[in-house]
N, C-alpha and C positions, 0 to 999 in steps of 0.2 A: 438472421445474423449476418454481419461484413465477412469479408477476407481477411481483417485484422485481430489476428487472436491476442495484443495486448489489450487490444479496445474493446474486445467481446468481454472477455474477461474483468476491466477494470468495470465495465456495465453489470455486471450478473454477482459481483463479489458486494455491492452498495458501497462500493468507497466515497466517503464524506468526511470532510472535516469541522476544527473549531480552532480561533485564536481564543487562546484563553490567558496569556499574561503577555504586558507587556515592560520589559525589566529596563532600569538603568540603575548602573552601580558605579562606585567609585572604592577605590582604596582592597583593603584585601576582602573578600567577600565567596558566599558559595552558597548555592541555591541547589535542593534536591529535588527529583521529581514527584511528583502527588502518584500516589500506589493506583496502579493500573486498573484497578477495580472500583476505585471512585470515579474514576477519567471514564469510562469506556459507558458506564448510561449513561454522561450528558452529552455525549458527540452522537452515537446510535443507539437506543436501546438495541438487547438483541446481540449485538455483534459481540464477538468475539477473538479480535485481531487488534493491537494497536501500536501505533507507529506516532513515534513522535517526532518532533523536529525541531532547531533554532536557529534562525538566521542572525546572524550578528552583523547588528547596522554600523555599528560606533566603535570603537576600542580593538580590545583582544580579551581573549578567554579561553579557559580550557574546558573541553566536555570528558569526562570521564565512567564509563560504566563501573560500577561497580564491582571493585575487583580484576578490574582491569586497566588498561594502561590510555596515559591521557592522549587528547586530540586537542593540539592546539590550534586555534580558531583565529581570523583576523576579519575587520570588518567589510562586507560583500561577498561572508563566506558563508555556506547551511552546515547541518551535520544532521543526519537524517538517524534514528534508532529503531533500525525496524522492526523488534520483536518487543518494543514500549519498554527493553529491560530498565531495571533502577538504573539509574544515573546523575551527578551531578554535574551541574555547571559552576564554575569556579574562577577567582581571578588567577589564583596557582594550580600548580598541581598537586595529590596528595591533600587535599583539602575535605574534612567533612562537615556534614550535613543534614539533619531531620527533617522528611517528608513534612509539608504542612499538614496541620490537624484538621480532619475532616470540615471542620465549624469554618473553617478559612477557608477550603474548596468550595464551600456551598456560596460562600458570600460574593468570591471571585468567580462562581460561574452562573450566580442569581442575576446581576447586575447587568450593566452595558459593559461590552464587552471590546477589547482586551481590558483586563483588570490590572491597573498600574500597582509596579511594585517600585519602590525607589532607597534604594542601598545608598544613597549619598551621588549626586548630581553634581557639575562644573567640569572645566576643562579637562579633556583626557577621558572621562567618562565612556562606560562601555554599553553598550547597549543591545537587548534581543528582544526578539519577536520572536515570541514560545506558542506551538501549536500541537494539534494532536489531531491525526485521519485515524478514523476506525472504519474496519472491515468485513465482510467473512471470512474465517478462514475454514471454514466445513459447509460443506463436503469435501469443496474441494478448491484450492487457490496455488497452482504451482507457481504463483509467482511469489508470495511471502516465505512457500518453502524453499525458493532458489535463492535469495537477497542474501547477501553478507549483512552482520546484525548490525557495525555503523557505514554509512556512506557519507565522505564530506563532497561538497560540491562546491562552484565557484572559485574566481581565483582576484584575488585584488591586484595584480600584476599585469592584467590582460586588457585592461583600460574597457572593460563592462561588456564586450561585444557580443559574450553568448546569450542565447535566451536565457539562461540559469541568471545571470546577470541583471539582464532587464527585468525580469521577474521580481528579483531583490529587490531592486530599486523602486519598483511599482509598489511592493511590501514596504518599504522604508518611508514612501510616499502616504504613504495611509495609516501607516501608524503614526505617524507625526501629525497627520493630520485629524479633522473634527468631522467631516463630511457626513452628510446623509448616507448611509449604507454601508458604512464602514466597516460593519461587522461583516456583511454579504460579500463583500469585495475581498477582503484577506480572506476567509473560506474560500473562494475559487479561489484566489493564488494559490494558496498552500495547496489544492491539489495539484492543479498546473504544475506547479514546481515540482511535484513529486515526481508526476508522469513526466514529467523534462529529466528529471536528476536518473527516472530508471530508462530513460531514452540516453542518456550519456553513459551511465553504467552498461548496459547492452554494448554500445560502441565500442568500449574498452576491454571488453572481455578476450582475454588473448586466447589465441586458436585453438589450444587443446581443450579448452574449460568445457566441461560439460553441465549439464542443467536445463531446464526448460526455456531459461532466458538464450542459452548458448544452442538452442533446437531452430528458435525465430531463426537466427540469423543464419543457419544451414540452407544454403538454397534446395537442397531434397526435401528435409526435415520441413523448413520451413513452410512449403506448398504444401506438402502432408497436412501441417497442422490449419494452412489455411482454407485449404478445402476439409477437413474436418468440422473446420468452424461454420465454415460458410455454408456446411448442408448438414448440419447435426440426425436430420432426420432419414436421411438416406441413408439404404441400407448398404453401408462399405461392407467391402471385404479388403485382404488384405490386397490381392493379387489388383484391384481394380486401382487403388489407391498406389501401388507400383504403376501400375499401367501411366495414370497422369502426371507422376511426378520423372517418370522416364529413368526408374530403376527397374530391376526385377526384384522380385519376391523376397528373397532372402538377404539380399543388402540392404534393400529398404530396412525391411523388420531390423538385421542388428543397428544401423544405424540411428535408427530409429530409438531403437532400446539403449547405446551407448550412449545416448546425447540425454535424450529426456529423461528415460530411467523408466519407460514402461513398455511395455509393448503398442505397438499404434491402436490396436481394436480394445485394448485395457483402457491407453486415454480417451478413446471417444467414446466408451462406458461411464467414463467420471465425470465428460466434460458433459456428456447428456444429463447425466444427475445436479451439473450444479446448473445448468439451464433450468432445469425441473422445480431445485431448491427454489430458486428465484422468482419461479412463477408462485409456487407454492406460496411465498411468504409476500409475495409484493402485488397479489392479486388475486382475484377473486374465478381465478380461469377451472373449471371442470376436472375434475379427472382423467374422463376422456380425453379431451383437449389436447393438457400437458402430456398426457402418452400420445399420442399423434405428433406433439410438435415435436418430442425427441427420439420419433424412431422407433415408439412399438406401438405391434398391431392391437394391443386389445391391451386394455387398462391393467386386468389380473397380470399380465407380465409384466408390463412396467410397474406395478406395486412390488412385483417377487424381486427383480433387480432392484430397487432402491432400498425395499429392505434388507437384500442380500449385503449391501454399500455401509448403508446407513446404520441398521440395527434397529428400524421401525421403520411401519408404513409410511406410504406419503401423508397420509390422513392426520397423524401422529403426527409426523414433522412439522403441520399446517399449525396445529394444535399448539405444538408448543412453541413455534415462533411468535405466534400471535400472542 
């Protein structure tokens, strides 16, 4: 494992995505999302996390969750929805909309993909680029449990200069365009973007906010967590992990527990188990092995801790991911 616990993390959770439509509308118009449970086997079987997003190349629009209050969009801008909830996209606000019928996700995700949708075309016309990352989110992912459920990004006033920006425009690029690979090329953006849009989100979190995301940027916290990362199989203790990060004992731990929400030797019991998951499901590694690589001496104990976590053995868990 790195020093980098967003990057360990974004590795062992299988974050992947898909472009699956690509919209242009005109006049008053409203588009809802396909129910999270059709989306979520064609991006990863398996997973169980999903995160949707739109970039809006053209126009303006509004995105509205369900039941909640609208986000108005302009074009060079994303809106990221990170717990996949219902949502429409709209030319107003207060606008409704039925999910497409299953027979029309299968056709628009059978095909070459983005799958053009076209609400009426020409001047003024609004335009997106609809995607959707699926994840783990079990055992264990403190980063989907920290995210606010929208985040918009981008700013069309800024004259393109952040990466979130150039991103878009590389997105704007390819979907317009016919290329060879075109489907391959927007899946890497759309992650990129994402890890850009939670690399600006981190940036903006103001001082008091607590959370996993708000633990990285603690300089105590955050060594904690990167030497947690970086040696999962050493055996910490509390006092030793004070010792390198240059507190004592008992500040580290509350600080530690104020910010993240757990105690230090509780997260690097989760964070060995979703190492474990990962190996468990994305490879073919030993029993042994995987107890070795996160830090117990003999198999029988690291099976008693993950089913302690988990509510079944690792064997179990192999079983049913696969």
């Amino acid at each position: 494992m790195s020093t980098d616990p967003l990057s360990d993390l974004l590795k062992t959770v299988r974050l992947t995505g898909a472009v699956f439509f690509d919209i242009t509308a005109q006049e008053r118009w409203a588009v809802a999302s396909p129910p999270r449970d059709l989306i979520l086997p064609k991006i990863l079987p398996g997973a169980d996390h999903l995160i949707a997003y739109h970039v809006v190349t053209a126009g303006q629009c509004v995105a509205t969750v369900v039941g909640g209050q609208p986000v108005f969009l302009e074009a060079g801008q994303v809106v990221v929805f990170t717990n996949g909830q219902a949502h429409i996209m709209s030319s107003h606000p207060n606008m409704r909309a039925e999910p497409p019928m299953p027979d029309v996700l299968e056709i628009a995700t059978a095909g070459k993909k983005p799958f053009c949708i076209n609400y009426g075309d020409g001047p003024g016309a609004t335009k997106l680029v609809c995607g959707y990352l699926a994840c783990d989110a079990r055992p264990f992912n403190p980063l989907v449990e920290n995210l606010p459920a929208v985040i918009t990004a981008g700013d069309p006033r800024n004259g393109g200069s952040s990466w979130t920006a150039q991103l878009i425009r590389f997105a704007v690029a390819e979907a317009d365009g016919d290329q060879a690979g075109r489907e391959s090329v927007l899946t890497r953006l759309s992650e990129l973007m994402f890890i850009e849009i939670i690399r600006r989100h981190l940036e903006s979190l103001p001082a008091q906010r607590s959370g996993w995301l708000a633990g990285l940027r603690d300089p105590f916290v955050g060594k904690a967590l990167s030497l947690m990362h970086g040696m999962p199989a050493r055996h910490w203790t509390i006092e030793e992990l004070a010792r390198e990060v240059g507190l004592s004992r008992s500040v580290l731990a509350e600080r530690f527990a104020n910010l993240v929400g757990l105690p230090p030797m509780h997260y690097l019991t989760k964070w060995r188990m979703q190492i474990a998951s990962e190996l468990l499901t994305g490879s073919n590694t030993n029993m042994a092995s995987i107890a070795d690589r996160v830090g117990y001496e003999s198999e029988a104990s690291f099976s008693r801790a993950f089913k302690k976590m988990n509510g079944m053995p690792p064997s179990a868990w192999r079983q049913r991911e696969r």
